[in-house]
N, CA and C atoms as an extended XYZ file, in Angstrom:
444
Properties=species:S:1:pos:R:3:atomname:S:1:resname:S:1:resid:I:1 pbc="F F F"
N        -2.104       -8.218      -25.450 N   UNK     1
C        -2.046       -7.442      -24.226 CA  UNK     1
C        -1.740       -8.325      -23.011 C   UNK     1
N        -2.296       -9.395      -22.872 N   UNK     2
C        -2.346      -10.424      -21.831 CA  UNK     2
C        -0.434      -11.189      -21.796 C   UNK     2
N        -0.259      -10.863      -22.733 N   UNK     3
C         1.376      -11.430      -22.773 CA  UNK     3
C         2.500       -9.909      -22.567 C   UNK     3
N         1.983       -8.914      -22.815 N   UNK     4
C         2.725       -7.603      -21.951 CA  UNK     4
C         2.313       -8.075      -20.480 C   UNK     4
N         1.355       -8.379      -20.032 N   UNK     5
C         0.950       -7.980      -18.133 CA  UNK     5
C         1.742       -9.443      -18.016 C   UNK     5
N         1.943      -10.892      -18.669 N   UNK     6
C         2.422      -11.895      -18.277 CA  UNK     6
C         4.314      -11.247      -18.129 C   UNK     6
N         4.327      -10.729      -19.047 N   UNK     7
C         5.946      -10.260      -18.595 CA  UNK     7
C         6.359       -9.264      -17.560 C   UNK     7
N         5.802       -8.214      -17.507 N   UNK     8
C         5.609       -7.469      -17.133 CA  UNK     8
C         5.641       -7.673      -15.405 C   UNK     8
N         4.830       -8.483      -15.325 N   UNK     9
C         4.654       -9.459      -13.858 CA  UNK     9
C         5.595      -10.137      -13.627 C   UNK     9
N         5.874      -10.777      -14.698 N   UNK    10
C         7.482      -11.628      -14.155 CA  UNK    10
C         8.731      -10.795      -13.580 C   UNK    10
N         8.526       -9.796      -14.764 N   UNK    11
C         9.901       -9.133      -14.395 CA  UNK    11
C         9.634       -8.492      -13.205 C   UNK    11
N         8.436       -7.417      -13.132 N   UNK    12
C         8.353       -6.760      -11.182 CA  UNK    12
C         8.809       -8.270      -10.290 C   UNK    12
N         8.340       -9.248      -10.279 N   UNK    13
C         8.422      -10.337       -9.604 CA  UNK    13
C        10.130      -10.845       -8.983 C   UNK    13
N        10.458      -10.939      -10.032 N   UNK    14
C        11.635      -11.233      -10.354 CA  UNK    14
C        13.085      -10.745      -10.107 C   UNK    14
N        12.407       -9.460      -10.477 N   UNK    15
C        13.337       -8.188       -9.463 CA  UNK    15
C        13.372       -7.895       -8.165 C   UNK    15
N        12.081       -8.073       -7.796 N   UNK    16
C        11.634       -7.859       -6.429 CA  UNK    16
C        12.438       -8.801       -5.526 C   UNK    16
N        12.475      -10.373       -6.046 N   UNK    17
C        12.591      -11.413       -5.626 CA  UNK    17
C        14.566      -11.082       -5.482 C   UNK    17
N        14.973      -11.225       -6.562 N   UNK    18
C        16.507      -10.777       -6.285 CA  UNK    18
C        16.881       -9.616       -5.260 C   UNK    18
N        15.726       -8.651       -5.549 N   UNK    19
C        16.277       -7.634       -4.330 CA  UNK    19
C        16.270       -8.387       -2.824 C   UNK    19
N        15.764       -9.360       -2.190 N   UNK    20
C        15.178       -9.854       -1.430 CA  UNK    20
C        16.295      -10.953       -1.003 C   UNK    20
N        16.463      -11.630       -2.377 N   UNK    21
C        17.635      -12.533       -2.494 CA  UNK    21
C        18.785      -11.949       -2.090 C   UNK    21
N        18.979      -10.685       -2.761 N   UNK    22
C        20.798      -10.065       -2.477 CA  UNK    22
C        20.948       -9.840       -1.004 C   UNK    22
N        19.221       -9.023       -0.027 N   UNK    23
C        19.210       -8.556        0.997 CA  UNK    23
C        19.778      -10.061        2.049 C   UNK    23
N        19.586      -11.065        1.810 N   UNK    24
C        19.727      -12.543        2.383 CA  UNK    24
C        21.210      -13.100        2.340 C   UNK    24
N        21.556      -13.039        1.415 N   UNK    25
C        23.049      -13.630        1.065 CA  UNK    25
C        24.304      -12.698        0.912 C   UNK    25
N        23.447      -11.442        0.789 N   UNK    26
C        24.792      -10.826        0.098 CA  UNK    26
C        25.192       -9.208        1.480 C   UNK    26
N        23.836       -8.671        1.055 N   UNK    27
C        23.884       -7.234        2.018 CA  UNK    27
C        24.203       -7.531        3.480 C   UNK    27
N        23.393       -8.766        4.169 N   UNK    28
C        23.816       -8.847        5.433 CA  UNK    28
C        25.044       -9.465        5.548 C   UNK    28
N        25.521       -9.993        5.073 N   UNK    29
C        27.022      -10.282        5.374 CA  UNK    29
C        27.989       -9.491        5.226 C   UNK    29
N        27.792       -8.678        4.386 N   UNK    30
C        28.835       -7.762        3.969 CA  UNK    30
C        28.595       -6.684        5.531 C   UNK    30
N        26.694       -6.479        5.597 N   UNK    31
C        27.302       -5.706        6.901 CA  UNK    31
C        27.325       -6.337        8.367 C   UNK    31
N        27.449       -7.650        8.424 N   UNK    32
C        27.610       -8.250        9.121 CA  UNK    32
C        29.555       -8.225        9.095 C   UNK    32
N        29.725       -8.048        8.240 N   UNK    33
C        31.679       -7.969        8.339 CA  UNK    33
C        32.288       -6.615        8.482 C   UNK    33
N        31.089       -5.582        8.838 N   UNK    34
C        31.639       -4.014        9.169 CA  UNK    34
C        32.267       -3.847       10.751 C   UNK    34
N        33.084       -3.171       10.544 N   UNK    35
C        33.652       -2.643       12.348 CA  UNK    35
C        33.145       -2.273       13.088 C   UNK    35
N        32.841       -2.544       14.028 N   UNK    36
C        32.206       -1.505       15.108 CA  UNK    36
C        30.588       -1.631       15.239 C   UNK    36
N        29.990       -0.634       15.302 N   UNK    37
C        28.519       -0.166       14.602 CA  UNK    37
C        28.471        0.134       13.551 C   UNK    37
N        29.042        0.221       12.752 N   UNK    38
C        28.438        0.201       11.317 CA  UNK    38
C        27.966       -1.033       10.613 C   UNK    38
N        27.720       -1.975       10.819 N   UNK    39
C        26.472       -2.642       10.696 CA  UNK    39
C        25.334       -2.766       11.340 C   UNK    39
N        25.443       -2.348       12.127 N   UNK    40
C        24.283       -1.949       12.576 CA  UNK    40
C        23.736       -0.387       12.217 C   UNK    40
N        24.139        0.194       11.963 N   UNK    41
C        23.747        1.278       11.743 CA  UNK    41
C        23.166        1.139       10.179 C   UNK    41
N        24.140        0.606        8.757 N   UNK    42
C        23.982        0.090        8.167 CA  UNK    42
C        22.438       -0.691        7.630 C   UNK    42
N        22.420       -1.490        8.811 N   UNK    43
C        20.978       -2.420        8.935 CA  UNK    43
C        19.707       -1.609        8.884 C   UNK    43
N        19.608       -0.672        9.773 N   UNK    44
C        18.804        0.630       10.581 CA  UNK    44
C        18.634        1.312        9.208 C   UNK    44
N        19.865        2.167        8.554 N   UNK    45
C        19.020        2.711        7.214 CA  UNK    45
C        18.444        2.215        6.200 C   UNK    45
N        18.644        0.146        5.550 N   UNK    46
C        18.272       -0.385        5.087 CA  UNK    46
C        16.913       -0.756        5.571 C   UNK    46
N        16.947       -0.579        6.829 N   UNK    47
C        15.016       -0.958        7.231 CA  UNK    47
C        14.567        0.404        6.927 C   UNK    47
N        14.748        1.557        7.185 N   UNK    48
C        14.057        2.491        6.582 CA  UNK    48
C        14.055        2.554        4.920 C   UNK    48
N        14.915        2.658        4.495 N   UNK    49
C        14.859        2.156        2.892 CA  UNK    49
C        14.398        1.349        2.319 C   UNK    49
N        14.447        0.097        2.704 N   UNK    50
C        13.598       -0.851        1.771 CA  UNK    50
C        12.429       -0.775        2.794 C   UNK    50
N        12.064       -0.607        3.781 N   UNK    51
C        10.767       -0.676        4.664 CA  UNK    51
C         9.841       -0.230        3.804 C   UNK    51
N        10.323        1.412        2.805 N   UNK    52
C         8.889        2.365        2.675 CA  UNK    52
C         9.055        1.872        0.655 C   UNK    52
N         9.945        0.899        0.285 N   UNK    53
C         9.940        0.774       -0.917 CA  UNK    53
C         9.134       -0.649       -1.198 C   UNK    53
N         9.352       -1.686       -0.159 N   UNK    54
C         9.109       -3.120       -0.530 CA  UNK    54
C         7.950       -3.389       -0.305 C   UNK    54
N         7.206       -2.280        0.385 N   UNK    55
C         5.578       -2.892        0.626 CA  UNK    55
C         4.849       -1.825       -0.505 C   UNK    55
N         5.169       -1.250       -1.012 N   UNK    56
C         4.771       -1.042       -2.708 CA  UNK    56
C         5.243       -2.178       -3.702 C   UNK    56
N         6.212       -2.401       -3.582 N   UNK    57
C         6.512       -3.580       -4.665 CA  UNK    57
C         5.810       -4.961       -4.602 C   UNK    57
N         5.810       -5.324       -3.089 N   UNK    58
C         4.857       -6.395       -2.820 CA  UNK    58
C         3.245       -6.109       -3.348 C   UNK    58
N         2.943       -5.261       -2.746 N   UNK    59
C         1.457       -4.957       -3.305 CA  UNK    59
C         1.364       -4.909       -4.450 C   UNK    59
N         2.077       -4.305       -5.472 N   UNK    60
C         2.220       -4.156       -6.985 CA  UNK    60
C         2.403       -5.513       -7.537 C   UNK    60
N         3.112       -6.116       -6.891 N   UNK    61
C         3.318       -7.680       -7.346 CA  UNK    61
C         1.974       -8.535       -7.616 C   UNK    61
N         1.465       -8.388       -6.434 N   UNK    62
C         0.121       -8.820       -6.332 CA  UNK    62
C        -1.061       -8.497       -6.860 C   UNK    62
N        -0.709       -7.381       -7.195 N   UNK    63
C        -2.084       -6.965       -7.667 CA  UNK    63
C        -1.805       -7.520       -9.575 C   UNK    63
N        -0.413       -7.356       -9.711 N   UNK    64
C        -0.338       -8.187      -11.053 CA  UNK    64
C        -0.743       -9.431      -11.484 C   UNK    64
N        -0.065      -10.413      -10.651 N   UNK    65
C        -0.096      -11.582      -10.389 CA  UNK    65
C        -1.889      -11.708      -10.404 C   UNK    65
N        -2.656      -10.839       -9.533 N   UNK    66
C        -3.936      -11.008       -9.521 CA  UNK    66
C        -4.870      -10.444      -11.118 C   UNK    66
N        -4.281       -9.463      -11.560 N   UNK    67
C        -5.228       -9.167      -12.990 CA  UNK    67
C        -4.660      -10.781      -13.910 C   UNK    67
N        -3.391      -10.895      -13.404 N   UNK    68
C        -3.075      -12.204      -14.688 CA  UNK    68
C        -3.667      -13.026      -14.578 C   UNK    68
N        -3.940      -13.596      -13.333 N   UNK    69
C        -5.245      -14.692      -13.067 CA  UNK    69
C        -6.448      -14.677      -13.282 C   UNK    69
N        -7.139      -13.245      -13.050 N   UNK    70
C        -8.259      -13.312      -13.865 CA  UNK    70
C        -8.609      -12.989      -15.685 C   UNK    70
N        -7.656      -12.251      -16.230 N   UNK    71
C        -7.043      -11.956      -16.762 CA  UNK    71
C        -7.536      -13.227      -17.851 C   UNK    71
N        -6.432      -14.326      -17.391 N   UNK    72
C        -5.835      -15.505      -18.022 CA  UNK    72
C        -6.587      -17.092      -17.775 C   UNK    72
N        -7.510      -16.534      -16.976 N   UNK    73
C        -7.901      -17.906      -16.236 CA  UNK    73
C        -8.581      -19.228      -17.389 C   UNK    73
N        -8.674      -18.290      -18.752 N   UNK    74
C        -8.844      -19.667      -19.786 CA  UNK    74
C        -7.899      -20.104      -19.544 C   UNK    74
N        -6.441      -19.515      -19.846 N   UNK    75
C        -5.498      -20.217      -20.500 CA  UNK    75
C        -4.985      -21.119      -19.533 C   UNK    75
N        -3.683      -22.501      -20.359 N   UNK    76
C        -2.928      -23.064      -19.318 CA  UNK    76
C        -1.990      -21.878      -18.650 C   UNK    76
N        -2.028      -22.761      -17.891 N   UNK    77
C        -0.663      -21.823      -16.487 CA  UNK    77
C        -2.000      -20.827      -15.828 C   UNK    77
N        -3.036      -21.376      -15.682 N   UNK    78
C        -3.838      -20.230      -14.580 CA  UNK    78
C        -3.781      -20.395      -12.883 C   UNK    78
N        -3.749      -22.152      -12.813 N   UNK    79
C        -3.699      -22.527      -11.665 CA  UNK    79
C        -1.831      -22.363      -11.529 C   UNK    79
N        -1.103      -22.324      -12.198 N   UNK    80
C         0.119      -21.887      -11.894 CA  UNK    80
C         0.384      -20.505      -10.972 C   UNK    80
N        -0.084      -19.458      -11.545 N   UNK    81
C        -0.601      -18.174      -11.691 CA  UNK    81
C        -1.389      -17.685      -10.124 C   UNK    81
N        -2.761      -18.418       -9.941 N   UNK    82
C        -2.756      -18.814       -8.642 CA  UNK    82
C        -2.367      -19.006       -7.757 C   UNK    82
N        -1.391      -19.915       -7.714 N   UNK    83
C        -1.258      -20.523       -6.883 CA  UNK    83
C         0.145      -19.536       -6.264 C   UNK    83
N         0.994      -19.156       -7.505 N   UNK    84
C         2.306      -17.971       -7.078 CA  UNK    84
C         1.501      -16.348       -6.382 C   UNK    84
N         0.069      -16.660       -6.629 N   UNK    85
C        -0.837      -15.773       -6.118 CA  UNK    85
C        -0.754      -15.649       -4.309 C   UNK    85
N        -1.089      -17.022       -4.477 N   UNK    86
C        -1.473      -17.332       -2.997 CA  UNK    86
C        -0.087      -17.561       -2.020 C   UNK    86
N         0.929      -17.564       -2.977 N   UNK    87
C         2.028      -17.734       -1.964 CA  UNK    87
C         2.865      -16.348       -1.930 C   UNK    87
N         2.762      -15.499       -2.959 N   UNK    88
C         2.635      -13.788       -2.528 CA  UNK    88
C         1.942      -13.014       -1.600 C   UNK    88
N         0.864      -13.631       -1.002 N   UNK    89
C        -0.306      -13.383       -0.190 CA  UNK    89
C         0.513      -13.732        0.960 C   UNK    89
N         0.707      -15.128        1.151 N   UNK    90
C         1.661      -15.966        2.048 CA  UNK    90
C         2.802      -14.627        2.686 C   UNK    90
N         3.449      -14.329        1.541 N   UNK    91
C         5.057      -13.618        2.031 CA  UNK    91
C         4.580      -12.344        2.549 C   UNK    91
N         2.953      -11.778        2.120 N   UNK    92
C         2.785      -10.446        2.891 CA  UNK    92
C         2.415      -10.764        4.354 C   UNK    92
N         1.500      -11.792        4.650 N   UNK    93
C         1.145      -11.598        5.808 CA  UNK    93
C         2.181      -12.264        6.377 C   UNK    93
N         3.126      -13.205        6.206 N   UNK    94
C         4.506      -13.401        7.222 CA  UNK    94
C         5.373      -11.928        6.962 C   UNK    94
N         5.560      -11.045        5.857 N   UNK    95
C         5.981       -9.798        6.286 CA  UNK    95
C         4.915       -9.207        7.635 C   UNK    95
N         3.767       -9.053        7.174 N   UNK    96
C         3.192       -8.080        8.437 CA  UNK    96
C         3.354       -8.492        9.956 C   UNK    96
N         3.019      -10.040        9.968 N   UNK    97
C         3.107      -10.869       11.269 CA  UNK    97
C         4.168      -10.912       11.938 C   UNK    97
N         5.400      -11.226       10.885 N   UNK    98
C         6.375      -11.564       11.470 CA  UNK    98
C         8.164      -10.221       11.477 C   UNK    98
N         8.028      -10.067        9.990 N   UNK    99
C         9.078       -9.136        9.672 CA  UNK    99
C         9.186       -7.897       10.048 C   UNK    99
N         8.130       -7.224        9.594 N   UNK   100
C         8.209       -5.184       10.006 CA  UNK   100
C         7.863       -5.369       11.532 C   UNK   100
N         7.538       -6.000       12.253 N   UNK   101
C         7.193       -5.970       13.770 CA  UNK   101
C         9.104       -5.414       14.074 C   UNK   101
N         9.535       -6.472       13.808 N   UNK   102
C        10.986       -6.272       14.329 CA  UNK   102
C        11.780       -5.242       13.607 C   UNK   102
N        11.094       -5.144       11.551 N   UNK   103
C        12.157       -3.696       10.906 CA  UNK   103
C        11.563       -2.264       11.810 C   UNK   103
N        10.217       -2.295       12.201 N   UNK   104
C        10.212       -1.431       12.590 CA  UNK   104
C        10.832       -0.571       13.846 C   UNK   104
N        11.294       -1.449       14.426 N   UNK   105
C        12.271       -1.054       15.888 CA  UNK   105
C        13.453       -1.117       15.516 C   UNK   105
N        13.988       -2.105       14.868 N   UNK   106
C        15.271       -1.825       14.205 CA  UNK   106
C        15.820       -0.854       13.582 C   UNK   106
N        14.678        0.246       12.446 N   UNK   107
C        14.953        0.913       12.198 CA  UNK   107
C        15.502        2.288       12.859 C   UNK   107
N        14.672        2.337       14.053 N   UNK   108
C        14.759        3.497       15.156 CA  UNK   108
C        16.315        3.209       15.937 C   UNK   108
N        17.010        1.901       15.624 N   UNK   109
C        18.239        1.668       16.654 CA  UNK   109
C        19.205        2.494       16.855 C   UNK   109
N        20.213        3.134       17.313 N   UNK   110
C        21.753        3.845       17.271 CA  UNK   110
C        22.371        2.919       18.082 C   UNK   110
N        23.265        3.202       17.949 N   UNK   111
C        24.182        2.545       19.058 CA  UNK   111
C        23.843        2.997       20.278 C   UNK   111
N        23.790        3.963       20.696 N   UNK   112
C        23.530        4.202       21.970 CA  UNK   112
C        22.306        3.834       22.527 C   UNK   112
N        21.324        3.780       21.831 N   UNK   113
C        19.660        3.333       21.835 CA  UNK   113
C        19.166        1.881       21.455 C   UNK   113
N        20.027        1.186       20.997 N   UNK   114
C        19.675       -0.667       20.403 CA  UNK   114
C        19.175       -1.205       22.314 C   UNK   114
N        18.499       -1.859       21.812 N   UNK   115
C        18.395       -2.905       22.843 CA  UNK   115
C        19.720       -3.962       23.256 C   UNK   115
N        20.031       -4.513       24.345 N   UNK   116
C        20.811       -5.516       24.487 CA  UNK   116
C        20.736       -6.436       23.354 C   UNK   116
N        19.498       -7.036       23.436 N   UNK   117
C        19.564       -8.270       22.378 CA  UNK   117
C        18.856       -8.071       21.239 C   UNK   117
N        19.823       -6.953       20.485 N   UNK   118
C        19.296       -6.213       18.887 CA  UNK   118
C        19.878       -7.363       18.695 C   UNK   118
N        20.846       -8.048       18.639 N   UNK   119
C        21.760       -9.031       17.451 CA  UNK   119
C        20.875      -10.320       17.458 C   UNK   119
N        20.145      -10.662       18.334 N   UNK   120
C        19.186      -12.027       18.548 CA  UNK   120
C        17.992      -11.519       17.613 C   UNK   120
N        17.559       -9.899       17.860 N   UNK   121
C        16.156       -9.740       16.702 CA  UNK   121
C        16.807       -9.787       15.536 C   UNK   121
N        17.631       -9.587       15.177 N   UNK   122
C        18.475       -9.460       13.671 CA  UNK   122
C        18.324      -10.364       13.143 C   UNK   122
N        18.789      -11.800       14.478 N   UNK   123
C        18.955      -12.913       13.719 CA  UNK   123
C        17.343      -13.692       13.843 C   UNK   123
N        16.703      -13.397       14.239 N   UNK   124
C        15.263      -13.355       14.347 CA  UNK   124
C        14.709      -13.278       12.993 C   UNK   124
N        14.829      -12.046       12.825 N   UNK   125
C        14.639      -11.219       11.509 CA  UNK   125
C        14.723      -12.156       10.041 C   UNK   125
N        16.076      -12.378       10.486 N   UNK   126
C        16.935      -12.850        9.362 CA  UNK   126
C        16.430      -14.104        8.728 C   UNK   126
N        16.259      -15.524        9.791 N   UNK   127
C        15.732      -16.416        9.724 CA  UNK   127
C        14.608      -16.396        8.944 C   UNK   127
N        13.400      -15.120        9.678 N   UNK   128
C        12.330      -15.556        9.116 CA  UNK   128
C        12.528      -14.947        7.787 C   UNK   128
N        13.467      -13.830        7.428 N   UNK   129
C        13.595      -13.444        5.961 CA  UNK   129
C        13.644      -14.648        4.911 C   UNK   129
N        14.637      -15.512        5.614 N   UNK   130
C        15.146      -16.331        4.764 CA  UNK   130
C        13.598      -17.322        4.113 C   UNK   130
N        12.783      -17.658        4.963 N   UNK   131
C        11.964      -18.705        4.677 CA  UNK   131
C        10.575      -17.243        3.962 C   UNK   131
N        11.082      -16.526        4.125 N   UNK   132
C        10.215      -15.882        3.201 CA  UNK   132
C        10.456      -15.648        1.430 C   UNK   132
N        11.476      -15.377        1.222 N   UNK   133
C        12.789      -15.284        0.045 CA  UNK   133
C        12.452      -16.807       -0.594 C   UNK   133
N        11.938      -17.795        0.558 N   UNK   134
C        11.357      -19.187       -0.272 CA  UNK   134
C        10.311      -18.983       -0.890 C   UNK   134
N         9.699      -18.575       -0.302 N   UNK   135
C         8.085      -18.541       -0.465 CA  UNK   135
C         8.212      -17.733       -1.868 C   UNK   135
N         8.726      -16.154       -2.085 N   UNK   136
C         8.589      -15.319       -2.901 CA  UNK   136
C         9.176      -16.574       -4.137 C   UNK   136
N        10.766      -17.196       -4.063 N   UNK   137
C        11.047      -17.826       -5.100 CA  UNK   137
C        10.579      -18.589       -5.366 C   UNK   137
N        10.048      -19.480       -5.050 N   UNK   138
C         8.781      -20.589       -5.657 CA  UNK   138
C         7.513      -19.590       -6.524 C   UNK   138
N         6.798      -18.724       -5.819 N   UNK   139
C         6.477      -17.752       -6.392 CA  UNK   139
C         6.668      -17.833       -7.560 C   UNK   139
N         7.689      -16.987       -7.830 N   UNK   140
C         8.288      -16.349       -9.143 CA  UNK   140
C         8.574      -18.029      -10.168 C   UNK   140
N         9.254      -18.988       -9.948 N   UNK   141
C         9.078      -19.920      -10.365 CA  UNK   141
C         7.964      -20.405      -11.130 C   UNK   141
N         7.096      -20.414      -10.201 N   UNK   142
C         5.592      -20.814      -10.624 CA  UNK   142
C         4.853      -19.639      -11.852 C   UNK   142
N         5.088      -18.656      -11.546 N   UNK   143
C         5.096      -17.243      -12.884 CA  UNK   143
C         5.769      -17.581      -14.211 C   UNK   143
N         7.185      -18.182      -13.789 N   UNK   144
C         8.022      -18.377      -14.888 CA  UNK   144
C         7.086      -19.335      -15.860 C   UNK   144
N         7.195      -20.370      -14.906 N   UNK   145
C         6.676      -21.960      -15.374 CA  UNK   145
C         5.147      -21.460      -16.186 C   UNK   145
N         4.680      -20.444      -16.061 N   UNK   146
C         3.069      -20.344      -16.258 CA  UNK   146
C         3.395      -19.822      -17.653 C   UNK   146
N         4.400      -18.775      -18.006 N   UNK   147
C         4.825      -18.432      -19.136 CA  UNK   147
C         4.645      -19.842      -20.830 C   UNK   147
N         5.064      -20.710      -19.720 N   UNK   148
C         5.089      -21.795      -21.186 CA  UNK   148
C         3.805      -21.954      -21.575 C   UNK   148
């Protein structure tokens, strides 16, 4: 049973983590290369979309990550397990502190309604996405690595 919740965890993890990854490298550029407002507009339905999906997945993550640790805590890979614990913990409260402060206004934007300097919170945003997308992949790393 303990090796279903070890996979099981990886893979929510893992997925989560690529969704996160694609949102970094791939989604904002593409709508960063749209005409007009449509990246921004673009941006605006992706914060409502992943806004009300990713803080279930995060929590779900965690709460996995957390039965596997207690779960597992004979076995090797517990302090592994842990420790991708504590740096999931890490990526929620820099989400709460730092990220939805800004998806949440972003989401409300139109063109006619953005603030002057929406493109500075974006890149605000973005930055701190990026050093979060670290945090989650070390994470998931450390899950992988616990597998052996």
């Amino acid at each position: 049973m303990l090796n279903a919740l070890e996979v099981v965890t990886v893979v929510v993890v893992g997925v989560m983590v690529g969704v996160e990854f694609s949102v970094a490298v791939v989604i904002n550029r593409i709508l960063d290369a749209l005409p007009e407002d449509s990246g921004q507009l673009g941006r605006s339905h992706g914060g409502r979309m992943l806004g009300a999906v990713m803080p279930v997945w995060y929590i779900t993550s965690l709460v996995l990550v957390g039965v596997w640790a207690v779960a597992g805590w004979h076995r090797p890979g517990a302090g592994l397990v842990v420790t991708a614990g504590v740096l999931l913990i890490l990526s929620v409260v820099m989400s709460l502190l730092l990220l939805v402060p800004i998806n949440n206004r972003g989401k409300t934007w139109t063109p006619e309604n953005r603030p002057a300097d929406w493109k500075e919170q974006m890149n605000r945003w973005e930055r701190y996405h990026y050093v979060r997308v670290a945090v989650i992949i070390a994470a998931f790393a450390l899950l992988a690595a616990a597998l052996t």
